[in-house]
Every structure is written in C-alpha cells, then in structure tokens.
mmCIF file of the N, C-alpha and C atoms, coordinates in Angstrom:
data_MODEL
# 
_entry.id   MODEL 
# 
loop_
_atom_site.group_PDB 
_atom_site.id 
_atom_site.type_symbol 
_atom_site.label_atom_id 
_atom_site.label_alt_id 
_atom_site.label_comp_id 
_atom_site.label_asym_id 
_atom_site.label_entity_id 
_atom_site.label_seq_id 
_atom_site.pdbx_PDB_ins_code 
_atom_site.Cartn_x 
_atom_site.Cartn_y 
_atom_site.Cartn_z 
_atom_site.occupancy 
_atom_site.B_iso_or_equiv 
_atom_site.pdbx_formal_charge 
_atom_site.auth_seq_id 
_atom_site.auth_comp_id 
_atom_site.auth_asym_id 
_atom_site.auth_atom_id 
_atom_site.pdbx_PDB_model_num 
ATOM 1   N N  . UNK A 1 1  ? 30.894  -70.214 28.941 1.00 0.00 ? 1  UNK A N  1 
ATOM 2   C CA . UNK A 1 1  ? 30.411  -70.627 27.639 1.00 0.00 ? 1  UNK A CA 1 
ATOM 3   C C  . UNK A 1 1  ? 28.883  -70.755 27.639 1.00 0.00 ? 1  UNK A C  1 
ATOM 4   N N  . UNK A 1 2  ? 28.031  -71.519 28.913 1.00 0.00 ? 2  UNK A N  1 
ATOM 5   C CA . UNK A 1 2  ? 26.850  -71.415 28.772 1.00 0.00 ? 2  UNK A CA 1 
ATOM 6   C C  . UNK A 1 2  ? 26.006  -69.901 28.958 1.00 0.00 ? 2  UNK A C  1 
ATOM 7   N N  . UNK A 1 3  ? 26.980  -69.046 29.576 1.00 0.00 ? 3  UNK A N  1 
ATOM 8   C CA . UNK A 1 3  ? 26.162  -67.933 29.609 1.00 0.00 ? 3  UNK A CA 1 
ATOM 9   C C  . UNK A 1 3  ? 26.134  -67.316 28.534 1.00 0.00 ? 3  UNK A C  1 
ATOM 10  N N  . UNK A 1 4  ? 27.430  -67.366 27.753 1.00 0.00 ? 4  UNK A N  1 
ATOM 11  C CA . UNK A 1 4  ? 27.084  -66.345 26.213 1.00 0.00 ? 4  UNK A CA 1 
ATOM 12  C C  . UNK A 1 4  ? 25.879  -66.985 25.042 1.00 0.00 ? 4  UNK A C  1 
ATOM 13  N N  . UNK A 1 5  ? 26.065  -68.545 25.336 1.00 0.00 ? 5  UNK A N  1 
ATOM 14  C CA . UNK A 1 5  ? 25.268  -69.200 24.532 1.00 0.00 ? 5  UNK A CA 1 
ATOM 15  C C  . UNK A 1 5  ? 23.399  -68.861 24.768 1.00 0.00 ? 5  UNK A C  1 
ATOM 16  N N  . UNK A 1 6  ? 23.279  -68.818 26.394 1.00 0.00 ? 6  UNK A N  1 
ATOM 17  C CA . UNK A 1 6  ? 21.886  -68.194 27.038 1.00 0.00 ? 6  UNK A CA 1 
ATOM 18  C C  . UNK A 1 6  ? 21.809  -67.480 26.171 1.00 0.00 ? 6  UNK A C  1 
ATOM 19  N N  . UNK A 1 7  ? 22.695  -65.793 26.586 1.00 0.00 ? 7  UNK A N  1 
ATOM 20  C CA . UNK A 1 7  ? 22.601  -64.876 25.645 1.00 0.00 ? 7  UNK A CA 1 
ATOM 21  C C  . UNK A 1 7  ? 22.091  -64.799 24.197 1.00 0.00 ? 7  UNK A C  1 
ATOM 22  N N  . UNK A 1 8  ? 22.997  -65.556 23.481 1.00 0.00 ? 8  UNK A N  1 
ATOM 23  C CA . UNK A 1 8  ? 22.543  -65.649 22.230 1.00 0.00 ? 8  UNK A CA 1 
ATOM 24  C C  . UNK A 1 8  ? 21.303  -65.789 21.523 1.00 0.00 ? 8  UNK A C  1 
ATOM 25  N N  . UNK A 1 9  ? 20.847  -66.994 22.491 1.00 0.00 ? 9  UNK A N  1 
ATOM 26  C CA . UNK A 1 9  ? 19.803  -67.831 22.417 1.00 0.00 ? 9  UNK A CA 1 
ATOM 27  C C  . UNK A 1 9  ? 18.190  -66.613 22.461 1.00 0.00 ? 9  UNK A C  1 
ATOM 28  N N  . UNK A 1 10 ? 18.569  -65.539 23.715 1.00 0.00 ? 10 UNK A N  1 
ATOM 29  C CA . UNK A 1 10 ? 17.428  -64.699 24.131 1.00 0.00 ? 10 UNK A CA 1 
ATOM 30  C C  . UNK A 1 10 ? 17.484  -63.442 22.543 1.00 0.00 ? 10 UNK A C  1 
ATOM 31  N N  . UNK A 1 11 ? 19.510  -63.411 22.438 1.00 0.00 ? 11 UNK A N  1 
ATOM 32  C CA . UNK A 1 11 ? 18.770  -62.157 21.483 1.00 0.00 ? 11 UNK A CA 1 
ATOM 33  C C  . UNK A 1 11 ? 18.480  -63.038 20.187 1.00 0.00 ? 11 UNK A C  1 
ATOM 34  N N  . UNK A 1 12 ? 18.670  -63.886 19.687 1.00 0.00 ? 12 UNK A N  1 
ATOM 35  C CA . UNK A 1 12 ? 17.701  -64.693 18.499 1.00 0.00 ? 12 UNK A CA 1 
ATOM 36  C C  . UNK A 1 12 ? 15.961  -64.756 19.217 1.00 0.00 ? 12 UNK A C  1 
ATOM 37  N N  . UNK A 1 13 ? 16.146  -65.202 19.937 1.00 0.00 ? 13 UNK A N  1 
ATOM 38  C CA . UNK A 1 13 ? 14.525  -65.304 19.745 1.00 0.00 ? 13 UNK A CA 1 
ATOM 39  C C  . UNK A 1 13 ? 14.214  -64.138 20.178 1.00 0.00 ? 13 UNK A C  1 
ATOM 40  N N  . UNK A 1 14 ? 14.420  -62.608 20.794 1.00 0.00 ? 14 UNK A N  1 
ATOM 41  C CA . UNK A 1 14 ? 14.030  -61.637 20.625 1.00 0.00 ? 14 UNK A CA 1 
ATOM 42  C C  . UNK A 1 14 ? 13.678  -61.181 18.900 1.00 0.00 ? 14 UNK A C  1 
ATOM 43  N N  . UNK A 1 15 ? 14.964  -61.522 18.451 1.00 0.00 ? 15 UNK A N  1 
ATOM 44  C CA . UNK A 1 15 ? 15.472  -60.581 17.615 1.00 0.00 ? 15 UNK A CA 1 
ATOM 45  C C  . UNK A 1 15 ? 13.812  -61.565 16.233 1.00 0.00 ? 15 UNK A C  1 
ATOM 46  N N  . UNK A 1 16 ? 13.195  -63.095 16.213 1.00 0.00 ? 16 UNK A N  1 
ATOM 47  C CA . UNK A 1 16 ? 12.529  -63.142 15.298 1.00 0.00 ? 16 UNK A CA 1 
ATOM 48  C C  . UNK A 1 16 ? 11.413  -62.789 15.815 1.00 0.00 ? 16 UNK A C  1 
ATOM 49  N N  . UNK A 1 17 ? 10.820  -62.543 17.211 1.00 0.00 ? 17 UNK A N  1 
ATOM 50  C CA . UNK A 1 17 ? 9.412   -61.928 17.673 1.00 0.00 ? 17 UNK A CA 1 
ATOM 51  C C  . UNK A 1 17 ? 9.332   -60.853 17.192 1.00 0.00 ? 17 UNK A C  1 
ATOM 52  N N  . UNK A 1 18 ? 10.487  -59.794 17.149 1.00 0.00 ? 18 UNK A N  1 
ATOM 53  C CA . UNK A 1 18 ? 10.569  -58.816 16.615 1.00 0.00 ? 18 UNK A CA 1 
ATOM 54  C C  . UNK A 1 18 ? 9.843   -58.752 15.190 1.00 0.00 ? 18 UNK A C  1 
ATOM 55  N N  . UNK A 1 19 ? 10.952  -59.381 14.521 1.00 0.00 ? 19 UNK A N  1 
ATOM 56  C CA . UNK A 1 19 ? 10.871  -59.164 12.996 1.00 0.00 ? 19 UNK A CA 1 
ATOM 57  C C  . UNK A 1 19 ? 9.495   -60.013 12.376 1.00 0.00 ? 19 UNK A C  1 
ATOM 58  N N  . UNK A 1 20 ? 8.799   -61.624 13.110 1.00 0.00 ? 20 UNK A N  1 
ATOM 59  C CA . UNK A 1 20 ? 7.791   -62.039 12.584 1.00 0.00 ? 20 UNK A CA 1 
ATOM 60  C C  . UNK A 1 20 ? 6.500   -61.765 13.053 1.00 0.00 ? 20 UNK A C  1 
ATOM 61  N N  . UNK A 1 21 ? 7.007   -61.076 13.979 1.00 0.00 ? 21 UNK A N  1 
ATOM 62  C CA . UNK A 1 21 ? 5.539   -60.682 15.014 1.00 0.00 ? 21 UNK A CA 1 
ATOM 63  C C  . UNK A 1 21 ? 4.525   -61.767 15.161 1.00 0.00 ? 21 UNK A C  1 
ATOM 64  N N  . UNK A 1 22 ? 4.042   -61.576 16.831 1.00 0.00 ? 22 UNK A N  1 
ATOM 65  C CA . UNK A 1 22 ? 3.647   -62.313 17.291 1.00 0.00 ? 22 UNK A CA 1 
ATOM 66  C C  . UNK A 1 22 ? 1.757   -62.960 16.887 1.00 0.00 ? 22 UNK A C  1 
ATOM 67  N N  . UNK A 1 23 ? 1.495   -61.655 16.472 1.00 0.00 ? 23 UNK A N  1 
ATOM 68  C CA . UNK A 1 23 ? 0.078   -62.255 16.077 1.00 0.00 ? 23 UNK A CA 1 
ATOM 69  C C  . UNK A 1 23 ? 0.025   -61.513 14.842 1.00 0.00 ? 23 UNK A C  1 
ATOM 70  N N  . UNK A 1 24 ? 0.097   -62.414 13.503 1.00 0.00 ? 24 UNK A N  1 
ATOM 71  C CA . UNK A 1 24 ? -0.573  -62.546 12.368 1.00 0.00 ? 24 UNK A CA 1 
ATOM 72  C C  . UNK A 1 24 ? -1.528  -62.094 11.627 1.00 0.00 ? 24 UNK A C  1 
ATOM 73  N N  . UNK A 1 25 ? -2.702  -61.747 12.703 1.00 0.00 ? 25 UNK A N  1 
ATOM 74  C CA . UNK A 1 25 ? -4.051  -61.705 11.730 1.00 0.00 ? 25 UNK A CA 1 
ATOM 75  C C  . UNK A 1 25 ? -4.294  -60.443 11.952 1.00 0.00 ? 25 UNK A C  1 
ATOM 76  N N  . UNK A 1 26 ? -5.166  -60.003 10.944 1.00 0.00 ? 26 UNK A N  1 
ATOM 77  C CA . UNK A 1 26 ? -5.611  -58.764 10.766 1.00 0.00 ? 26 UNK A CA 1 
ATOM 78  C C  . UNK A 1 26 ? -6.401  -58.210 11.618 1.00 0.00 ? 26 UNK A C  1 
ATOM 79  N N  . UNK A 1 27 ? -6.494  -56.500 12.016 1.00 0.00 ? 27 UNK A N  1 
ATOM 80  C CA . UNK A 1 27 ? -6.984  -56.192 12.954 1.00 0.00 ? 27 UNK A CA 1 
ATOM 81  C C  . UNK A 1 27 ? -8.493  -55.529 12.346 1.00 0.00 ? 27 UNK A C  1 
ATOM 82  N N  . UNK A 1 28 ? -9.316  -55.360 13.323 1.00 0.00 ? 28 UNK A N  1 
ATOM 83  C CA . UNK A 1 28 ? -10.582 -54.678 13.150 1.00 0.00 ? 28 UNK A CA 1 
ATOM 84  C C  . UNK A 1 28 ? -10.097 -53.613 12.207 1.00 0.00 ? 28 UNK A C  1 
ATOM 85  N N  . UNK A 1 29 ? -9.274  -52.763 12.276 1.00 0.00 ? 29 UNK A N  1 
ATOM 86  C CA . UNK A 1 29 ? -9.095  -52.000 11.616 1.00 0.00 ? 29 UNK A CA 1 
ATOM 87  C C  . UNK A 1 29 ? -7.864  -51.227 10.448 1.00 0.00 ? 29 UNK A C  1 
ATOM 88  N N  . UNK A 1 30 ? -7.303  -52.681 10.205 1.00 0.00 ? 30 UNK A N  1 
ATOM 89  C CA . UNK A 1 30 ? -6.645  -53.274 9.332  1.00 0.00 ? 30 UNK A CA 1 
ATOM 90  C C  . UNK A 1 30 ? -7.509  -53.706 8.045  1.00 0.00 ? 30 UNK A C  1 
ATOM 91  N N  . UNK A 1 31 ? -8.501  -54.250 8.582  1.00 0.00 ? 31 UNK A N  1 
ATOM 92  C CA . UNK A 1 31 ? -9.515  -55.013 7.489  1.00 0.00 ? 31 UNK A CA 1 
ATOM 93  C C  . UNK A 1 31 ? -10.404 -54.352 7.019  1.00 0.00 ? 31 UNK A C  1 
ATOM 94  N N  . UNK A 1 32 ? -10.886 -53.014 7.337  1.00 0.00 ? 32 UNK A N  1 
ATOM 95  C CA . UNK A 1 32 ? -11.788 -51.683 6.797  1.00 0.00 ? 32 UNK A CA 1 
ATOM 96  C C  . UNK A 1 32 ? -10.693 -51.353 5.686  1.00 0.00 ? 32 UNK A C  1 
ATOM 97  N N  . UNK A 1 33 ? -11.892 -50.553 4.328  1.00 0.00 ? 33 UNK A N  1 
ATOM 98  C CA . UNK A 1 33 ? -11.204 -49.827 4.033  1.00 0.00 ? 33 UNK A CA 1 
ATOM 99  C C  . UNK A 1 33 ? -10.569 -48.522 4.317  1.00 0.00 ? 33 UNK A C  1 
ATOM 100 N N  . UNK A 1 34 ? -9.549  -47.515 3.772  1.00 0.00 ? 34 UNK A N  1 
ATOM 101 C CA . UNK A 1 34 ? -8.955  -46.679 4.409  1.00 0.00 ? 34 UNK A CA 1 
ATOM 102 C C  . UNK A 1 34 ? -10.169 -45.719 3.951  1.00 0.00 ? 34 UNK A C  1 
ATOM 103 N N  . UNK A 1 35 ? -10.106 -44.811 5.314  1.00 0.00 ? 35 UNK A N  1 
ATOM 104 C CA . UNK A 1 35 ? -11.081 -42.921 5.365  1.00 0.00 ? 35 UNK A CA 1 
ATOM 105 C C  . UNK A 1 35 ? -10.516 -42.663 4.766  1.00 0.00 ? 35 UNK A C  1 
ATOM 106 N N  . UNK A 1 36 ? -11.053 -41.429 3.849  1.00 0.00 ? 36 UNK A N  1 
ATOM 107 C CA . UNK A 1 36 ? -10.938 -40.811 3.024  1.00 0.00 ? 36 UNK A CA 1 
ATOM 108 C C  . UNK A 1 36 ? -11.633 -39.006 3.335  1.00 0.00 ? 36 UNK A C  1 
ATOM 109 N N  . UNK A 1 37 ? -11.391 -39.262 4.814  1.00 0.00 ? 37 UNK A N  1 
ATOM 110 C CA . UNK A 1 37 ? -11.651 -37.737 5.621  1.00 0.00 ? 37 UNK A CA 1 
ATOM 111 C C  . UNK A 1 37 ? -10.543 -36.941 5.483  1.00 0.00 ? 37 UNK A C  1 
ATOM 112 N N  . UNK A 1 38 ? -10.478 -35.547 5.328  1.00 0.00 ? 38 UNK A N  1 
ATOM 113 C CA . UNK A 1 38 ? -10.356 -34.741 5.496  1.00 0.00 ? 38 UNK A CA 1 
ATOM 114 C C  . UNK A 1 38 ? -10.924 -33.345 6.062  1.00 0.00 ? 38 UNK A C  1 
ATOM 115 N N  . UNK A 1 39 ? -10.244 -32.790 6.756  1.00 0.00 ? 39 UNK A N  1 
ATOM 116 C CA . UNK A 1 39 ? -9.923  -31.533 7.361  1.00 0.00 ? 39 UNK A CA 1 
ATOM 117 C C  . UNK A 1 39 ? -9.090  -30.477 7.356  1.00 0.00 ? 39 UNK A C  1 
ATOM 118 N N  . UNK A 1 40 ? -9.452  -29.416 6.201  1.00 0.00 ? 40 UNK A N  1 
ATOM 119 C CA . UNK A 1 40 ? -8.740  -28.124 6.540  1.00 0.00 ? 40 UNK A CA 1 
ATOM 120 C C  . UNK A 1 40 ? -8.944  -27.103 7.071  1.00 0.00 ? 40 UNK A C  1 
ATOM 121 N N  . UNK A 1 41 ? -8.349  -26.351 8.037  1.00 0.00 ? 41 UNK A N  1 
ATOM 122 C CA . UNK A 1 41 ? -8.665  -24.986 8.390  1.00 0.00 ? 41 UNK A CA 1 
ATOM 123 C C  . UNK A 1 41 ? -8.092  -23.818 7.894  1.00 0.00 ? 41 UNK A C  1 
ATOM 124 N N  . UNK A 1 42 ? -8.573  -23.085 6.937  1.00 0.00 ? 42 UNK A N  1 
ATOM 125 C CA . UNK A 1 42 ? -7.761  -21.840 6.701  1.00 0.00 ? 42 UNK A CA 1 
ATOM 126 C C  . UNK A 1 42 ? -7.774  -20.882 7.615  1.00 0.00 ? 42 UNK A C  1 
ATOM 127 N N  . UNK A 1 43 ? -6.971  -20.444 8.030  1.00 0.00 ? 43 UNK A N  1 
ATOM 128 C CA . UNK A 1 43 ? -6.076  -19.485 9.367  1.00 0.00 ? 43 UNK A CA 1 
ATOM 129 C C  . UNK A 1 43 ? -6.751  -17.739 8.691  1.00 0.00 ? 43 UNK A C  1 
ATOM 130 N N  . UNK A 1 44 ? -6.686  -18.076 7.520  1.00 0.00 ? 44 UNK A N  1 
ATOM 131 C CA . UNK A 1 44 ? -6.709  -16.557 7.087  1.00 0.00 ? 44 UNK A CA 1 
ATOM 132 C C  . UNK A 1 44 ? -7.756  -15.839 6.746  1.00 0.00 ? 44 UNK A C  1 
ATOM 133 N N  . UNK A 1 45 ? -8.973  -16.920 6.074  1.00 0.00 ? 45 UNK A N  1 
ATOM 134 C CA . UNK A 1 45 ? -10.229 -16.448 5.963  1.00 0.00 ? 45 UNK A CA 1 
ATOM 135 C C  . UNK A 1 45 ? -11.136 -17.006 7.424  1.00 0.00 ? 45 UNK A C  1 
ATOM 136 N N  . UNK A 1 46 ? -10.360 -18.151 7.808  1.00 0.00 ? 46 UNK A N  1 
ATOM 137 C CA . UNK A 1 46 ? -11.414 -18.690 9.180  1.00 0.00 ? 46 UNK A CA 1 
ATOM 138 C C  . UNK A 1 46 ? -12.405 -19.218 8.627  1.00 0.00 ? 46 UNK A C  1 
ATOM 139 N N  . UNK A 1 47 ? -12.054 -20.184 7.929  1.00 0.00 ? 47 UNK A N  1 
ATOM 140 C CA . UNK A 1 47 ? -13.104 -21.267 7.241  1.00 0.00 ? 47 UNK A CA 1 
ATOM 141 C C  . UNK A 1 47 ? -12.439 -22.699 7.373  1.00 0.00 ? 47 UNK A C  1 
ATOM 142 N N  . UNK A 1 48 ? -13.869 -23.661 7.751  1.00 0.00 ? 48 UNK A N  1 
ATOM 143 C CA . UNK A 1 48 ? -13.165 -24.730 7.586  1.00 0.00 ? 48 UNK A CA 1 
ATOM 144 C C  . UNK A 1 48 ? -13.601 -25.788 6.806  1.00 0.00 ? 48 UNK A C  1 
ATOM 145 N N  . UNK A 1 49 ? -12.830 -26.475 6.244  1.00 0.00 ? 49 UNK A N  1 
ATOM 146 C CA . UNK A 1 49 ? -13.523 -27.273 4.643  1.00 0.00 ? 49 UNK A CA 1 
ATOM 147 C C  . UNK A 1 49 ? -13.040 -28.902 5.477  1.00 0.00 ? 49 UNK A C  1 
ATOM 148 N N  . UNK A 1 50 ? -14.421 -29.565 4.711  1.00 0.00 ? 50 UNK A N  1 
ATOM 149 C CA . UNK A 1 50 ? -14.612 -31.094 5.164  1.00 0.00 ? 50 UNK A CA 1 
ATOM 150 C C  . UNK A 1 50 ? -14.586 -31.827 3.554  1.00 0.00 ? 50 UNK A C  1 
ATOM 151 N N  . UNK A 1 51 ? -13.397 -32.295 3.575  1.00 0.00 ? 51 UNK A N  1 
ATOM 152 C CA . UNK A 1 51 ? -14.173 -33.548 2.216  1.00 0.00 ? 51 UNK A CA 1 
ATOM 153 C C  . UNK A 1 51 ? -14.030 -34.636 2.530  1.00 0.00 ? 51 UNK A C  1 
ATOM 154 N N  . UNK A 1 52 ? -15.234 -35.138 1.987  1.00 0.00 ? 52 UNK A N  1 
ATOM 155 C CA . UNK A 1 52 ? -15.393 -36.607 2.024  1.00 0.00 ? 52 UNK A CA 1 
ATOM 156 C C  . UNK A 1 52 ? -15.135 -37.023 1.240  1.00 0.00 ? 52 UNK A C  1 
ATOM 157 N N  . UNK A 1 53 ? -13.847 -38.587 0.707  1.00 0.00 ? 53 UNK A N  1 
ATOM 158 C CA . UNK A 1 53 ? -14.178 -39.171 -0.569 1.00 0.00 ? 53 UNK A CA 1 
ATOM 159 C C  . UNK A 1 53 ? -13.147 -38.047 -1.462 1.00 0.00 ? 53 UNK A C  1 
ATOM 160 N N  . UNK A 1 54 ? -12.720 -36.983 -1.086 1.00 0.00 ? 54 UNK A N  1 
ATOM 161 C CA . UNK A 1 54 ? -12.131 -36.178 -2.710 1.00 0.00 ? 54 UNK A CA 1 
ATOM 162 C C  . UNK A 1 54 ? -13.152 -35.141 -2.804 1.00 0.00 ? 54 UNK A C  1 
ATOM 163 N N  . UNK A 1 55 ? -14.355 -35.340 -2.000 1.00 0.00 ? 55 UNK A N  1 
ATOM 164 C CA . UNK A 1 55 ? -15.049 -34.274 -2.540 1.00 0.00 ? 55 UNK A CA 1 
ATOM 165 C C  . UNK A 1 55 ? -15.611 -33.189 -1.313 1.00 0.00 ? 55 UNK A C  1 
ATOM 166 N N  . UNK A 1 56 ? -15.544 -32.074 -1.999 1.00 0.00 ? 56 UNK A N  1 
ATOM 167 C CA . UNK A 1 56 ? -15.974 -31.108 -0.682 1.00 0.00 ? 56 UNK A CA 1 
ATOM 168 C C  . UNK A 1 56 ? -17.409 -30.912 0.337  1.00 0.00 ? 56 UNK A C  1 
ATOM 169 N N  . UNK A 1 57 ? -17.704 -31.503 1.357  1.00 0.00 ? 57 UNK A N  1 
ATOM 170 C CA . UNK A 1 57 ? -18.926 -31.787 1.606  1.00 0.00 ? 57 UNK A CA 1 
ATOM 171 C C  . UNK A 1 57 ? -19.539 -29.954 2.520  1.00 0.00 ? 57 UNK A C  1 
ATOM 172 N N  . UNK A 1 58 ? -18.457 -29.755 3.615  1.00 0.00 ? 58 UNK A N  1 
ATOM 173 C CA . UNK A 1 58 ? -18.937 -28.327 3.937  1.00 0.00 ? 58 UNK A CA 1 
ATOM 174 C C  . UNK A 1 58 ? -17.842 -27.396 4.101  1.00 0.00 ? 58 UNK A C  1 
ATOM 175 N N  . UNK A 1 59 ? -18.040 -25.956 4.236  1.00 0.00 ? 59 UNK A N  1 
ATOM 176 C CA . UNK A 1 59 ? -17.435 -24.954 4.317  1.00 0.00 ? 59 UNK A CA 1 
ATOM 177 C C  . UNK A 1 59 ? -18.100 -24.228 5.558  1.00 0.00 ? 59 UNK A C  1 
ATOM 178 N N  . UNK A 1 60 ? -17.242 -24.266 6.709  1.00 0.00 ? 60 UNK A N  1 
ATOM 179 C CA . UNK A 1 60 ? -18.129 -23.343 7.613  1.00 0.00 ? 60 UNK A CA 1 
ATOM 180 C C  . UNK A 1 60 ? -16.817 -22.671 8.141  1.00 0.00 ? 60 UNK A C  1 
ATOM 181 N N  . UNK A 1 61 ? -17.791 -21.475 8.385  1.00 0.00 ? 61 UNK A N  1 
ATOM 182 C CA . UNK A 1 61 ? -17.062 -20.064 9.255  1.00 0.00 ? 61 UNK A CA 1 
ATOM 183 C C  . UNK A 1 61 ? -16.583 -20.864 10.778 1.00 0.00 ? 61 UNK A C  1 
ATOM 184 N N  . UNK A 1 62 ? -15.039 -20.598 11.452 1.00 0.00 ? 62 UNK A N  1 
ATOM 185 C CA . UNK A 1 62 ? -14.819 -21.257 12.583 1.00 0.00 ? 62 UNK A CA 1 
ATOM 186 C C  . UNK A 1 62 ? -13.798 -20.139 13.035 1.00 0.00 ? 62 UNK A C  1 
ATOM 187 N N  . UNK A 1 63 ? -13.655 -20.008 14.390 1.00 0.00 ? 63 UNK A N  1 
ATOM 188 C CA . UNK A 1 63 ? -12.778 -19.329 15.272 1.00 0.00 ? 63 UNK A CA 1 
ATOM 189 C C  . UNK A 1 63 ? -11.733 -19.694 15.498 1.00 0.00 ? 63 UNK A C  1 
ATOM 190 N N  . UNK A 1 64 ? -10.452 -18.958 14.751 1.00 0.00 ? 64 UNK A N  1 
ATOM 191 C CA . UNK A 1 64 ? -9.291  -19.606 15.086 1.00 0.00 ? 64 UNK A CA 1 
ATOM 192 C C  . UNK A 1 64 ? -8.833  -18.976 16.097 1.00 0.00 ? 64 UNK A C  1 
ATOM 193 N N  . UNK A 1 65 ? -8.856  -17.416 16.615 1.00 0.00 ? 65 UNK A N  1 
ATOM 194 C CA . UNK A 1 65 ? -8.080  -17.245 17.714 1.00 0.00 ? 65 UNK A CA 1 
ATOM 195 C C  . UNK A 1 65 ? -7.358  -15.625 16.605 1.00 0.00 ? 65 UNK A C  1 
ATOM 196 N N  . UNK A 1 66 ? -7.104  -15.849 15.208 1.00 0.00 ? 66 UNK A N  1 
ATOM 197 C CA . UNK A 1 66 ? -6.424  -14.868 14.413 1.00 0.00 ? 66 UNK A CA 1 
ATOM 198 C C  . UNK A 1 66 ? -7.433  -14.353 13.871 1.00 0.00 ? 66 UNK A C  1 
ATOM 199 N N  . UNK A 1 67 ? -7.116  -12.602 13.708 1.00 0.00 ? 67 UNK A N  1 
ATOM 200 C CA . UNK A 1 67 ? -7.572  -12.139 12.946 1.00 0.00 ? 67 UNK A CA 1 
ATOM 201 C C  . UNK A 1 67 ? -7.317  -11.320 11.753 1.00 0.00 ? 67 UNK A C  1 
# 
C-alpha cells in the first residue's frame, strides 16, 4: 500500500511540474518583440530576397548549386 501511494505521490507531482512549470518569468527572449525577418531563395532565377518588417530590403544574385 505504501509503495503505490509513493508512486502516486511522484506521478502527481511530476505530472504539476509538468503542466505549471517550474520557472514563471519571462525569458530574454520572450520579452523582445517578435523578428519580422525573412528569407527567400528562388531555386530558379538564383536570387535571394531579404525583407525586413513586410518590406523588401535586398535582391541579390546567389549560387544554388541548379541551373
């Protein structure tokens, strides 16, 4: 009886570390707002586009390997 009760006892308090987690506060990078980077490479012309923000900052010629 005391061993199932042990048992019990470990998967409850597993089971709320789990679910309330152990530390609370926000992380360095939790507390930034979210980037808004992007990166595409088109495969087909071999260009690659940077926007910052929504907006397109460069377009440069890059080596994919295809031609």
């Amino acid at each position: 009886m005391k061993n199932i009760f042990m048992k019990s006892i470990t998967v409850f308090t597993l089971l709320m570390v789990a679910l309330c987690g152990v530390n609370q506060e926000k992380t360095e990078a939790a507390s930034k707002p979210a980037n808004q980077d992007l990166i595409i490479i088109n495969k087909y012309y071999n260009k690659l586009a940077y926007f910052h923000n929504g907006y397109i900052e460069i377009v440069d010629p890059v080596a994919t390997g295809k031609t």
